[in-house]
LODO-910750 format. One record per residue (C-alpha): x, z, y; residue in three letters; residue number from 1. Coordinates in nm, 4 decimals. Layout:
BEGIN
[[X; Z; Y]; Ala; NUM] ...
This chain:
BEGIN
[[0.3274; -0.1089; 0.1746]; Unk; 1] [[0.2988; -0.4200; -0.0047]; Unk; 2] [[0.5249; -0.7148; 0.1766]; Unk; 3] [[0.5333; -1.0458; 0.0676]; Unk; 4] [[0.8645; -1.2798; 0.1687]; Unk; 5] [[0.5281; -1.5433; 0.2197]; Unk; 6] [[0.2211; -1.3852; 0.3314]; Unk; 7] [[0.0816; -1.7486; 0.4349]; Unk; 8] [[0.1303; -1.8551; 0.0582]; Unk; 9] [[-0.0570; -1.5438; -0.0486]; Unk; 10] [[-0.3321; -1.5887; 0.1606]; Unk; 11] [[-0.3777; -1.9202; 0.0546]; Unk; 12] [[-0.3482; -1.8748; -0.3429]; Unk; 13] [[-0.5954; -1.6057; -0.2970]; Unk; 14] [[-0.8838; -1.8004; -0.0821]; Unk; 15] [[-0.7953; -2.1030; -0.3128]; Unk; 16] [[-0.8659; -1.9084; -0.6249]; Unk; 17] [[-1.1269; -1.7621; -0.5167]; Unk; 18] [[-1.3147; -2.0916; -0.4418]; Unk; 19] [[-1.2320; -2.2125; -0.7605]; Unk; 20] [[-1.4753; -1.9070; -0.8833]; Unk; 21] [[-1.2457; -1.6109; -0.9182]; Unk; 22] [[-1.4647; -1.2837; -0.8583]; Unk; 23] [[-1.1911; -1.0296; -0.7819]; Unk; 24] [[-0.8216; -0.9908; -0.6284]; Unk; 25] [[-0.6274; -0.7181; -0.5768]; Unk; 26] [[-0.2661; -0.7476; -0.4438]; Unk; 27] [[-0.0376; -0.4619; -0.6079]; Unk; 28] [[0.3068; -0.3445; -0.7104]; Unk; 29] [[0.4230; -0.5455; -0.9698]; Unk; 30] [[0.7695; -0.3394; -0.9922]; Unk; 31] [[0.6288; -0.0981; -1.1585]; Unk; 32] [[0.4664; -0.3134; -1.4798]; Unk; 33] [[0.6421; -0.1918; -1.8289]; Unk; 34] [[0.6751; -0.4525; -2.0595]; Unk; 35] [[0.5892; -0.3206; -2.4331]; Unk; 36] [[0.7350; -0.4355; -2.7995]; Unk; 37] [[0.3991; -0.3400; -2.8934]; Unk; 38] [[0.2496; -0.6208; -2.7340]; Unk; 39] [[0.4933; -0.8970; -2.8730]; Unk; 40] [[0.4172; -0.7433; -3.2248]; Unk; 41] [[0.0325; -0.8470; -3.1791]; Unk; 42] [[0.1931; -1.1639; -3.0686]; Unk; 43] [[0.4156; -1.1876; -3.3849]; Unk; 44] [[0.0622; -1.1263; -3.5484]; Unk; 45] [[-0.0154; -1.4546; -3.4817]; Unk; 46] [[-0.4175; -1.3974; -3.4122]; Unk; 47] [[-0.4189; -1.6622; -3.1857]; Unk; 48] [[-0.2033; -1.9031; -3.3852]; Unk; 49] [[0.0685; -1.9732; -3.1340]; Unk; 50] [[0.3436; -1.7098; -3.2534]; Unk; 51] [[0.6653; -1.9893; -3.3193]; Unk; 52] [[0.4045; -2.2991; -3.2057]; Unk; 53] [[0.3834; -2.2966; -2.8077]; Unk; 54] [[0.7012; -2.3345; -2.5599]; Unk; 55] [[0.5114; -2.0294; -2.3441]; Unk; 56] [[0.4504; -1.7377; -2.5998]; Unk; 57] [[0.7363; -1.5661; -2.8003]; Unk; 58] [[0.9471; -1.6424; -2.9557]; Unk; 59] [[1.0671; -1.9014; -2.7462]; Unk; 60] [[0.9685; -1.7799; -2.3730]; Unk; 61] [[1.2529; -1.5079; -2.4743]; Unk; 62] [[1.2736; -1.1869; -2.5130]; Unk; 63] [[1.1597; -0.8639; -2.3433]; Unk; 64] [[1.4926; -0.7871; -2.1830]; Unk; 65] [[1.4938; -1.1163; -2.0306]; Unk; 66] [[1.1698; -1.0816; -1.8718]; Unk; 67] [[1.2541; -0.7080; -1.7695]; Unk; 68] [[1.5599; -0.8953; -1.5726]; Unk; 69] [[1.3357; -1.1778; -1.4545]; Unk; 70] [[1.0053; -0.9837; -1.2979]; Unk; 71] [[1.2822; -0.7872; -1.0705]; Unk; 72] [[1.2931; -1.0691; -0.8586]; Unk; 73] [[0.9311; -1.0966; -0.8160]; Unk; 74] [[0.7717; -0.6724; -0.7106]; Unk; 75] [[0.4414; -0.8232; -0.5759]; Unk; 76] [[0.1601; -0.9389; -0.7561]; Unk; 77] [[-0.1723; -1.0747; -0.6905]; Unk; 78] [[-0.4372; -0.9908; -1.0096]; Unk; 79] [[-0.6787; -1.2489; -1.0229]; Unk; 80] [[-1.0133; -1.1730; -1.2334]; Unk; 81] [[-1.2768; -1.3764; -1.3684]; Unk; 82] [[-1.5431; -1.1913; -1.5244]; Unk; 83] [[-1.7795; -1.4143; -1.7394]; Unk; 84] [[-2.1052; -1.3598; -1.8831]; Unk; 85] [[-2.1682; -1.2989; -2.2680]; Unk; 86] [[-2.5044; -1.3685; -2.4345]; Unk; 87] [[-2.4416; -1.0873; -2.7234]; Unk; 88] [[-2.1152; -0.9187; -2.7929]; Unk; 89] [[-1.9816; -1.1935; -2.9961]; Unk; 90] [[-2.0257; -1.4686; -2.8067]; Unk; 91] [[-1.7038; -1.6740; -2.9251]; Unk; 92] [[-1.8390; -1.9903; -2.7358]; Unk; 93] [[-1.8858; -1.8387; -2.3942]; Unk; 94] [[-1.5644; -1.6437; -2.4395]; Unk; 95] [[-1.3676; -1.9904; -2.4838]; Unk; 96] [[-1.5151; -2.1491; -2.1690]; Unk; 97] [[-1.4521; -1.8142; -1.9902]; Unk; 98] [[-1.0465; -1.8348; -2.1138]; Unk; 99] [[-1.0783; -2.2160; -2.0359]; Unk; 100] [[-1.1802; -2.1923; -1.6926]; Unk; 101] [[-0.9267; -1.8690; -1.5539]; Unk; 102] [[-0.6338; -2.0952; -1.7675]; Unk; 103] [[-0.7856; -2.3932; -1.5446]; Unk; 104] [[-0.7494; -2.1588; -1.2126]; Unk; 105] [[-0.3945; -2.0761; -1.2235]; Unk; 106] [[-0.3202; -2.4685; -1.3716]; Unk; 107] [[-0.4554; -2.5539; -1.0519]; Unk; 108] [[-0.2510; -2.3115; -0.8568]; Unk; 109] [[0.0472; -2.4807; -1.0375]; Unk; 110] [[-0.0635; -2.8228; -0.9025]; Unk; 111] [[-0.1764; -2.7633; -0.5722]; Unk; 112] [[0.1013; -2.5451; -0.4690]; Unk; 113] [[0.3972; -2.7012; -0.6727]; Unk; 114] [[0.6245; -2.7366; -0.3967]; Unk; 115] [[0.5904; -2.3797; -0.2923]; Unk; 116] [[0.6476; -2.3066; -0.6590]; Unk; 117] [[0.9875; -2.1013; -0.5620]; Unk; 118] [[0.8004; -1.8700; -0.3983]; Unk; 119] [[0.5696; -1.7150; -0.6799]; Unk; 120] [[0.5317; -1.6941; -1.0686]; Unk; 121] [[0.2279; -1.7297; -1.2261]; Unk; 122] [[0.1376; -1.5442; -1.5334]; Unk; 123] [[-0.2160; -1.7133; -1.7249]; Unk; 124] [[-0.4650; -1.5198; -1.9505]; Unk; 125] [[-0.3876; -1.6365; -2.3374]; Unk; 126] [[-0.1656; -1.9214; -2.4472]; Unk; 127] [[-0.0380; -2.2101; -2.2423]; Unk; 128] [[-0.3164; -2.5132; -2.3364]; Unk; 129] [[-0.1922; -2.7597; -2.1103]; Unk; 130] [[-0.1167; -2.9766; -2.4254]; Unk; 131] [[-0.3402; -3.0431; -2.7109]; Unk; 132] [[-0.0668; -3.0191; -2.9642]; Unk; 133] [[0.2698; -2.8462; -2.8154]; Unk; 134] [[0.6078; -2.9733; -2.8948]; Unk; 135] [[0.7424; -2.6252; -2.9726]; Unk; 136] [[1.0294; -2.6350; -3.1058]; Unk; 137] [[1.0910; -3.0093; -3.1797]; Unk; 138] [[1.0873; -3.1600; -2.8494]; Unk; 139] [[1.1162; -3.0038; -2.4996]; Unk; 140] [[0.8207; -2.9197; -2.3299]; Unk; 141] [[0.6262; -3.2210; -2.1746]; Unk; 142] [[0.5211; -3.0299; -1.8225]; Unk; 143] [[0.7666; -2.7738; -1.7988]; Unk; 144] [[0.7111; -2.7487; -1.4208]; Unk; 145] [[0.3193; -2.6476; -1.4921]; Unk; 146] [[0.3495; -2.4599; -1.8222]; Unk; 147] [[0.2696; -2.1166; -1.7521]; Unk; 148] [[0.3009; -1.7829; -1.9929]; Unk; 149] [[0.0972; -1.5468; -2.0115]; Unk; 150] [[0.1067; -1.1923; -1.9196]; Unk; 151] [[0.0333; -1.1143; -2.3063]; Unk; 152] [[0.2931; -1.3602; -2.4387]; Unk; 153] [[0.6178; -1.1894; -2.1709]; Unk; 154] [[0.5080; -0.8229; -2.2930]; Unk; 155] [[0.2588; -0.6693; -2.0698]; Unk; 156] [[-0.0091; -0.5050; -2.1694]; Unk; 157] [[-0.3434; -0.6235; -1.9631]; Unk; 158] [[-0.5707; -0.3060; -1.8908]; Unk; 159] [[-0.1997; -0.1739; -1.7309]; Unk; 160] [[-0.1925; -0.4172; -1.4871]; Unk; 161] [[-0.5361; -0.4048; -1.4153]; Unk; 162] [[-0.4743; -0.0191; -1.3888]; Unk; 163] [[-0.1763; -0.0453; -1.1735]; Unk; 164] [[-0.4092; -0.2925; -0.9492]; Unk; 165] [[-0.6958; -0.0626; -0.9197]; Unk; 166] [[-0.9153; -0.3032; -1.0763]; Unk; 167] [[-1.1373; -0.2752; -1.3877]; Unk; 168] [[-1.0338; -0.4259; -1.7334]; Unk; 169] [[-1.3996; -0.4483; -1.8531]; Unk; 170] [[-1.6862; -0.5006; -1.6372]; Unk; 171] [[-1.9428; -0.3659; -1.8329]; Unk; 172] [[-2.1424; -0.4624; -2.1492]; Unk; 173] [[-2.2501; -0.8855; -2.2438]; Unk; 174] [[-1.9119; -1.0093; -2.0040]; Unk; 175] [[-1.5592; -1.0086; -2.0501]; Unk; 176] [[-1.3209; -1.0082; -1.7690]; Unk; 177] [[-0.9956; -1.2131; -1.8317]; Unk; 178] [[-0.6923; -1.1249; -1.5796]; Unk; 179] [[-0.4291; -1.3544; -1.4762]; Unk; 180] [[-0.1341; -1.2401; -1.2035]; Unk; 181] [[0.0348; -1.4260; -0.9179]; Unk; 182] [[0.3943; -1.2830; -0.9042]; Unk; 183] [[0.5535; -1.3409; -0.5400]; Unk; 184] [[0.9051; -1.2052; -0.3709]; Unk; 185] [[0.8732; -0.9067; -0.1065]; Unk; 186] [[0.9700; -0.5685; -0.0343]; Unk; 187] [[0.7898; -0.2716; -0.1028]; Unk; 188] [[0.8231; -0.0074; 0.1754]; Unk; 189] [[0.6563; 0.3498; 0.1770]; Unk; 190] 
């Protein structure tokens, strides 16, 4: 049994997202998500062009052991989904509004529950966008208290947590689903 240190909070993230146009949640068991090299080699790939340019993807949001140390603190996550329409299977527009608007959900979350923001971690879908032009590595980051990573960018591989969530990681041909997680403190009792 999944409980939360604040199941008030996670009530509230949830119906909040939600009405910002989320079309799934799932709480689940966030202790048992396995972060994977593999997934900081795409990063180091650099497909997306942030590898060594954004304060929230690697190399600078640290390493995997790091992270490994960090998500022990936090065994209960919320997946939040927002599954967006496609015209035809490559559909780079619509895909970049979709990624805009779940990045704009949990930026929101950040905001409107920023004094709460002890109480959970948020992990984004894709790189942190907050600024047009990041300040990786010359300067510090500008909003550190609303920069968010991503679940890609700390080592996690996406259709797991959607697995370990019991939720699906594609919804079916002409949409793509992107996934974000709410992390939150709690117990986990059989």
């Amino acid at each position: 049994m999944l409980q939360p240190n604040n199941p008030e909070l996670v009530q509230k993230i949830e119906n909040f997202v939600t009405g910002e146009g989320a079309t799934a949640t799932k709480l689940f068991d966030a202790s048992k998500m396995k972060l994977h090299s593999e997934v900081r080699d795409m990063c180091a790939a650099d497909k997306c062009n942030q590898y060594g340019k954004n304060w929230q993807c690697p190399p600078a949001i640290g390493d995997l052991q790091e992270w490994e140390e960090r998500l022990r603190d936090w065994p209960i996550g919320l997946l939040i989904q927002l599954c967006w329409d496609l015209d035809n299977e490559s559909d780079i527009d619509a895909m970049m509004v979709g990624s805009e608007k779940m990045k704009s959900i949990i930026n929101k979350v950040a905001t409107r529950f920023r004094e709460e923001r002890d109480d959970y971690l948020p992990l984004t879908a894709g790189s942190c966008s907050l600024c047009k032009t990041c300040t990786y590595p010359n300067e510090p980051c500008r909003y550190p208290e609303l920069a968010i990573p991503s679940l890609e960018s700390i080592g996690l591989l996406v259709s797991d947590v959607c697995k370990l969530a019991g939720l699906p990681y594609n919804n079916g041909p002409l949409t793509i689903t992107f996934s974000s997680a709410i992390l939150f403190k709690g117990e986990i009792t059989n």
